[in-house]
C-alpha positions in Angstrom: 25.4 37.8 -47.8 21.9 38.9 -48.3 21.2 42.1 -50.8 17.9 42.6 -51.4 14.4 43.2 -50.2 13.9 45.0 -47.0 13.0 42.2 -44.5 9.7 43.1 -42.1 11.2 41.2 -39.1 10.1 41.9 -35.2 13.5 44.0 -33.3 13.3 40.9 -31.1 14.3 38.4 -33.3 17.0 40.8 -34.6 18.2 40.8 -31.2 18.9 37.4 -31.1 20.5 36.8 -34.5 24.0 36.4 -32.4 22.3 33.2 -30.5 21.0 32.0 -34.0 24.2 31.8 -35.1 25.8 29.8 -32.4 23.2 27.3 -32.3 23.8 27.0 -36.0 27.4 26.4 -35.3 26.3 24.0 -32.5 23.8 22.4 -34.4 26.3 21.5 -37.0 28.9 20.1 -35.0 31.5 22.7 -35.5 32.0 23.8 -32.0 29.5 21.7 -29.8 30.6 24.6 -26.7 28.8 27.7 -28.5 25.7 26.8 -26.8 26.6 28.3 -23.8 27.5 31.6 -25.6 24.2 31.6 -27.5 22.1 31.8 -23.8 24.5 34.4 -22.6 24.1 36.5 -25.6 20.6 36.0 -25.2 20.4 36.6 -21.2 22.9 40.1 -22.0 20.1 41.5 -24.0 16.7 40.7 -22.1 17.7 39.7 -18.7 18.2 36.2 -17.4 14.7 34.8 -17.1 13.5 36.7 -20.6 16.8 35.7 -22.3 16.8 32.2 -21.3 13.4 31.3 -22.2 13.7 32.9 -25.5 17.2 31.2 -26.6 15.6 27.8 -25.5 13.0 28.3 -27.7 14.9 29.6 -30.6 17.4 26.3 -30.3 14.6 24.2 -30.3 12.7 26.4 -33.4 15.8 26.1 -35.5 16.9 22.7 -34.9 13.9 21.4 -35.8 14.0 23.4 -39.3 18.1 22.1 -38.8 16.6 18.2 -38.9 14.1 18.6 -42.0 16.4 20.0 -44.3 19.1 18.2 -46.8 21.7 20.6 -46.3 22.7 22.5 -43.3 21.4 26.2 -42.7 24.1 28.7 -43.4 24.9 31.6 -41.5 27.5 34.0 -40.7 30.3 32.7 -38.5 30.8 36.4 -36.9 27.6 35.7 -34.1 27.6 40.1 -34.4 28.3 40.5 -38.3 25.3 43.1 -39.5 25.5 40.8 -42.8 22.7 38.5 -43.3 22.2 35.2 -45.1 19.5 34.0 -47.1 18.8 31.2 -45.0 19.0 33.7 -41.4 16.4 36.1 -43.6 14.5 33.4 -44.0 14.3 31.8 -40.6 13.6 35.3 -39.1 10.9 35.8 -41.8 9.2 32.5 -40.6 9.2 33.3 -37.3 7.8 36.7 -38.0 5.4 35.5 -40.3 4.2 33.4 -37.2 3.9 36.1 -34.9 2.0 38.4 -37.4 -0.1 34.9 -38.0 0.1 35.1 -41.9 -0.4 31.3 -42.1 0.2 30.9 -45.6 3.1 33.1 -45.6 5.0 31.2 -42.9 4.0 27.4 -44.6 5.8 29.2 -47.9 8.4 30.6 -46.1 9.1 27.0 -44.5 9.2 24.8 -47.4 11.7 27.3 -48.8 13.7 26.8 -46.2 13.3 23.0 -45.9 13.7 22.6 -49.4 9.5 21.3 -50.1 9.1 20.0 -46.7 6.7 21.4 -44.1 7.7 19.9 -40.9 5.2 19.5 -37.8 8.2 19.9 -35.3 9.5 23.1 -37.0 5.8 24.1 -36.9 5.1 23.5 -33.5 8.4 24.9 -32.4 8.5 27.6 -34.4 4.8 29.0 -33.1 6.1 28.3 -29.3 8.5 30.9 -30.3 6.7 33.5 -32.3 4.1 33.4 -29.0 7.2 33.8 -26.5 8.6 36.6 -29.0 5.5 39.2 -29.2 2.7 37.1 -31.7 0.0 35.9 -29.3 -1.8 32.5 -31.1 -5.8 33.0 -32.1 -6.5 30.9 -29.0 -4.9 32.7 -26.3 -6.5 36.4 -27.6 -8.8 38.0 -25.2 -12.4 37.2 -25.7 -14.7 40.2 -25.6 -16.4 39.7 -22.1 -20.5 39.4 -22.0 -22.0 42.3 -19.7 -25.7 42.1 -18.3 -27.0 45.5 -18.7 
């Protein structure tokens, strides 16, 4: 259980905790069927095409964190517990720290996760998520537009 700090963590991601949790469980072989649960958790709270795209994101965002580590992330087993773990604080910090672009925040935030290691998959992944989730990257900001006056 996590009892502490208050976390600073988008309502969206909170929303999909319950998928985070079943990818975990599928992730780590316990029941390889959850999958399917996670998406539909997902597509019950923002709509099929919304819901899909954001739980194919988050599977491929946390596997990748899933492959650099030693030890496998732990999470609740109740998909809808309101307790967290360090590790789900953690992974939800990331991914905000991402949207909010706090670079050096999120690289810290990763290699506590990892354990030291600051992996280019969970990286890319994890930024193809935080974009999807409500953090638009640097390069895909409007640019003020010229005017001839």
């Amino acid at each position: 259980m996590f009892l502490g700090r208050k976390m600073n963590v988008n309502d969206t991601l909170v929303a999909l905790l319950p998928s985070l949790r079943l990818f975990v469980a599928t992730g780590n072989r316990e029941q390889d069927h959850l999958w399917r649960k996670a998406y539909t958790a997902a597509s019950d709270v923002f709509g099929e095409a919304r819901g899909l795209a954001l739980a194919h994101r988050l599977q491929k965002a946390l596997w990748a964190v899933m492959r650099a580590r030693p030890v496998p992330l732990l999470v609740e087993i109740d998909p809808y517990d309101t307790s967290l773990t360090n590790d789900e604080v953690l992974f939800l910090e990331l991914i905000s720290a991402m949207c909010e672009e706090h670079t050096s925040r999120a690289q810290d935030i990763l290699a506590m996760l990892t354990y030291g290691t600051v992996d280019a998959d969970a990286i890319r992944n994890g930024l193809s998520l935080a974009a999807l989730v409500g953090g638009v990257p640097s390069s895909q900001k409007k640019r003020p537009i010229l005017r001839v006056v």
